[in-house]
C-alpha positions as CSV (number, residue, x, y, z in Angstrom):
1,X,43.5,-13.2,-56.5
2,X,42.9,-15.4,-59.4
3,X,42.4,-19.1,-58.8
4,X,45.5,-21.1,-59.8
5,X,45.1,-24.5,-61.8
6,X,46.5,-27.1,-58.8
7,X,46.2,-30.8,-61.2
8,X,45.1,-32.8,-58.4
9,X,42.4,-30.7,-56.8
10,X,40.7,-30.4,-60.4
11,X,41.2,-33.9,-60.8
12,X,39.4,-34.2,-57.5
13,X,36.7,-32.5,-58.5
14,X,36.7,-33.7,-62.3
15,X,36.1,-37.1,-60.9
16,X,33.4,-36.6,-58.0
17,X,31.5,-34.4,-60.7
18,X,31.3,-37.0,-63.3
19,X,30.3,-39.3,-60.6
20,X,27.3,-36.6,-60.0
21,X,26.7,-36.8,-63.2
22,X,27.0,-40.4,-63.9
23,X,24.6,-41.4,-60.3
24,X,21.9,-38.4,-60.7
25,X,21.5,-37.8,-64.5
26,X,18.5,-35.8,-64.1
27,X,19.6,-33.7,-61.9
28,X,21.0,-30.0,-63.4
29,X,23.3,-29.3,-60.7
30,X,25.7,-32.3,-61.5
31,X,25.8,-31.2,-65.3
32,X,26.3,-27.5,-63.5
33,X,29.2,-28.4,-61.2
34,X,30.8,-30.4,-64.0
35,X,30.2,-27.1,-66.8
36,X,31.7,-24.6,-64.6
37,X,34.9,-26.6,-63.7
38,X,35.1,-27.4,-67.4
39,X,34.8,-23.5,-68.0
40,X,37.1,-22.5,-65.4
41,X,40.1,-24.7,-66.9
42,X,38.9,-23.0,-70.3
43,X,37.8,-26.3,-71.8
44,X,35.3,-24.7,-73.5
45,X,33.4,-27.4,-75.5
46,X,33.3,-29.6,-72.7
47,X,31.7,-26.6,-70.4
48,X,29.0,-26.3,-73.1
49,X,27.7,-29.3,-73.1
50,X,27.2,-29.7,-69.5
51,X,25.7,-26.4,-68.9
52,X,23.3,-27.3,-72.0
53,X,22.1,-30.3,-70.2
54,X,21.5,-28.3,-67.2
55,X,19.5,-25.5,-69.0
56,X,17.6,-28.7,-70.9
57,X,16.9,-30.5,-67.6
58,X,16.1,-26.8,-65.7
59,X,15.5,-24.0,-68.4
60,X,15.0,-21.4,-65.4
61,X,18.4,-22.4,-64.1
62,X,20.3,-18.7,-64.3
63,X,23.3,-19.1,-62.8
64,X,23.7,-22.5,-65.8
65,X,22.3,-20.3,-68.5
66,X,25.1,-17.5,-67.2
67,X,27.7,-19.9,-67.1
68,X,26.5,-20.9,-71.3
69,X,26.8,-17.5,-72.2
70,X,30.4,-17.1,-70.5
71,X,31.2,-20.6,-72.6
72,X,30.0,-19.9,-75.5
73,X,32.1,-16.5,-75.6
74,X,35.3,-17.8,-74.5
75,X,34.4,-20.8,-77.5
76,X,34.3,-17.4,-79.6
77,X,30.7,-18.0,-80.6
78,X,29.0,-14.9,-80.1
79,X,25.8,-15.8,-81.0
80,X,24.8,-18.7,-78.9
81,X,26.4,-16.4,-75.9
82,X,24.3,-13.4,-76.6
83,X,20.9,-16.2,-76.9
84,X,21.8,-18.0,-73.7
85,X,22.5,-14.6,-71.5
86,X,19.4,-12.8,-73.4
87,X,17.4,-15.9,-71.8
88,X,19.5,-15.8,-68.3
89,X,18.4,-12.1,-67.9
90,X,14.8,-12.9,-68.4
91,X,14.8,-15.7,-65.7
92,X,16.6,-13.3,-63.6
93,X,14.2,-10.4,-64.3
94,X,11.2,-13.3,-63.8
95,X,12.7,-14.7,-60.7
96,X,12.8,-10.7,-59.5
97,X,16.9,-11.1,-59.4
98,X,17.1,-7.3,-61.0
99,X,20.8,-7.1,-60.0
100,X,21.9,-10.6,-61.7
101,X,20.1,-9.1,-64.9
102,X,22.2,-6.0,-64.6
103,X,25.3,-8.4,-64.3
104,X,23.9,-10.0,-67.6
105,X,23.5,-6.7,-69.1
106,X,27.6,-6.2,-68.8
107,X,28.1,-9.2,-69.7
108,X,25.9,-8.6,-73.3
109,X,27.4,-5.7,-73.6
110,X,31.2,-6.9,-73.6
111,X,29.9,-9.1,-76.2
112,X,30.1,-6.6,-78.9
């Protein structure tokens, strides 16, 4: 069952993710939290450059550089999608995550 969009639970969320953001700068998983939230209400822009400042502050950060990918394609920009999920499938590969690549791998392939 998909999630539904519920205004003041986002809102919730919006605003104690900035706050991450705004307290712990440095830290990826604010910039994370605050990207996929951003992603899931389709804000696209927004989603990208949060989960770029996580994969700056933490380039072996899959799950962020998965999450850049999936913006990047739902932004329409099929490049930068295909570059940050070729890079998420090496981490995963490094990190000996073989079934997160394989994930990646579907995901590069609905790319075309």
């Amino acid at each position: 069952m998909p999630l539904l969009y519920h205004p003041c639970m986002s809102d919730a969320r919006l605003a104690q993710f900035q706050q991450m953001v705004a307290e712990f700068p440095e830290s990826p998983m604010g910039h994370f939290s605050l990207g996929k939230l951003y992603l899931e209400r389709r804000q696209y822009a927004e989603a990208v450059k949060c989960l770029e400042a996580a994969t700056r502050l933490d380039p072996t950060y899959a799950a962020a550089l998965v999450s850049l990918g999936d913006a990047h394609a739902g932004a329409g920009q099929v490049a930068p999608a295909r570059e940050a999920l070729l890079r998420a499938r090496q981490v995963a590969l490094d990190q000996k995550h073989p079934s997160l690549a394989e994930e990646i791998d579907e995901r590069l392939a609905e790319l075309a």
